[in-house]
N, C-alpha and C positions, 0 to 999 in steps of 0.2 A: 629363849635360852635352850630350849629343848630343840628344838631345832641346829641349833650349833654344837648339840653336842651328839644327835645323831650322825652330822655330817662328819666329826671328829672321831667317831667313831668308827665311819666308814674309811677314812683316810689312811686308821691307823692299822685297817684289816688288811689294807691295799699294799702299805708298808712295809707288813710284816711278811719276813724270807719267809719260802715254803722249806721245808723241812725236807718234802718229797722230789723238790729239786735241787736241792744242795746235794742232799745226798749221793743225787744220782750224778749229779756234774763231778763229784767225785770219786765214785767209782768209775767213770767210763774210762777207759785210757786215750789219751789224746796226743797226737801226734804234733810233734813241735819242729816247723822246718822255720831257718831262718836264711834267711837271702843274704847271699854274698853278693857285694859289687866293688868295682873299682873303678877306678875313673880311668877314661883311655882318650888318646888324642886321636881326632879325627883320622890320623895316618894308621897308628895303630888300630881302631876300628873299622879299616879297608884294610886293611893286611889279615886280619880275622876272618871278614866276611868273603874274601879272597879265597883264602884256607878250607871255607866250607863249602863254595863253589866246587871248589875240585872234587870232594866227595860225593857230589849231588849225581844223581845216575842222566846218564845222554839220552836225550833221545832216541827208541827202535831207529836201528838202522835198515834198509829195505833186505836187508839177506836175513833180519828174522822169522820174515814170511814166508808159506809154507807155498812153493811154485805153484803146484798140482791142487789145491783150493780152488776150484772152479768161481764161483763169484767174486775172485780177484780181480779177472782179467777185465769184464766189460764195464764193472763199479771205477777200476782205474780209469779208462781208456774212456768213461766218460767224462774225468778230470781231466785227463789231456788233452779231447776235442777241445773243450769248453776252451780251456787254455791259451790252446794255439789261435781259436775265434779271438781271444781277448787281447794275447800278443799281437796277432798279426793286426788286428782294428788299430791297436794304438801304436803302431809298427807306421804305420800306412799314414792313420792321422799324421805323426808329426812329422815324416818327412811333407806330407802336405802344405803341412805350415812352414816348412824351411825351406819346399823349393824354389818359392819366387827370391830367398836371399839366396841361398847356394847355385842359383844359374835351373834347377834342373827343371825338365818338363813332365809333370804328374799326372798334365792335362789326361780328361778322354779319352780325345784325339788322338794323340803322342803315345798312349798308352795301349791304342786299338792297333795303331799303325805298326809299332814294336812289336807287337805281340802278331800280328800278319803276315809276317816277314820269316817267321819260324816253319820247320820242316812241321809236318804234319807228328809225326810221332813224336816231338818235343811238345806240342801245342796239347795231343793228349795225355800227354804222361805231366803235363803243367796240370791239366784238366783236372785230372783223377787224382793228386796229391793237392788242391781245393773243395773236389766234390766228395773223398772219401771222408772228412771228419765229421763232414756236414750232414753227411747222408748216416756216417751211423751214429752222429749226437743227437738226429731225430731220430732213428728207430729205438736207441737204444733206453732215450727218455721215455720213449709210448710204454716200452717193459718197464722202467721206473714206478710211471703211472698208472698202469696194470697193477704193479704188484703192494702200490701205496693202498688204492682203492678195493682192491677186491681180495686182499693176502692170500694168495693162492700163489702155485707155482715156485714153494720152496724147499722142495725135496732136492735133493743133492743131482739128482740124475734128469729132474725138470729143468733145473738151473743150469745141466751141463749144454742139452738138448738146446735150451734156448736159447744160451751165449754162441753155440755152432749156427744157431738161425740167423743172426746176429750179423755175426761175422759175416758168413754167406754172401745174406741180404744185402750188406751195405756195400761188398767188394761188387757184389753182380748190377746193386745199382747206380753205382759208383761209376762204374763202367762208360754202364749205358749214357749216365747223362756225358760223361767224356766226350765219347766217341761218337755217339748218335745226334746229339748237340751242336 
């Protein structure tokens, strides 16, 4: 019996409000928001969401950019190489795959032969507008790489120097494999 009336006693300690928290639950001021809703039909809920679309901001258009930012040019221009590699691969692919239905000849062959037939300064200036993206999406990746692994090289006037090396470099070996090739 003692026993159950200790526990009974415990239950009743556990029970009972504190004093120090009522109190305080009523003094604190509490803020009281209640939610409005309404029912809307799917049309009205696309006419809404419509509504908010238009206020939403566009994305930077390319005339936000500031021209004269030197690390613009060869950071872009290495998204373009890449680019034009991926275009032109998947350019190339599928007329491959379509020339055997469309009649054409892709072969080689067909392809050494056409291209032999050109004026010599057609054949280089085809050259150099293949070899220049190529030539400067590997110089310009080596700078990538350089400046991943060693962070060096990013003062304003290092960056400008380098992007000129850049340029340069890839127009001068650009060239070379063109014409010397």
């Amino acid at each position: 019996m003692i026993t159950s009336r200790a526990g009974l006693t415990a239950v009743r300690r556990v029970a009972k409000p504190s004093t120090f928290f009522t109190a305080t639950a009523l003094t604190t001021p509490m803020q009281v928001r209640s939610a409005a809703t309404q029912s809307l039909t799917p049309a009205d809920g696309q006419s809404i969401l419509a509504k908010q679309r238009l206020q939403r901001p566009v994305s930077p258009h390319l005339e936000i950019y500031d021209k004269n930012q030197t690390f613009f040019g060869s950071s872009i221009w290495q998204r373009f190489t890449g680019m034009f590699f991926t275009g032109s691969l998947y350019v190339y692919s599928i007329g491959y795959l379509v020339a055997p239905l469309a009649g054409w000849h892709l072969e080689s062959a067909s392809i050494a032969a056409a291209f032999a037939t050109l004026p010599v300064v057609v054949k280089g200036g085809f050259k150099v507008v293949l070899a220049w993206p190529f030539v400067f999406h590997g110089i310009n990746g080596v700078k990538h790489l350089v400046h991943d692994s060693t962070a060096k090289g990013f003062r304003k006037a290092t960056i400008k120097q380098n992007e000129y090396l850049i340029w340069g470099s890839s127009a001068v070996v650009a060239l070379g494999l063109a014409f010397l090739l």
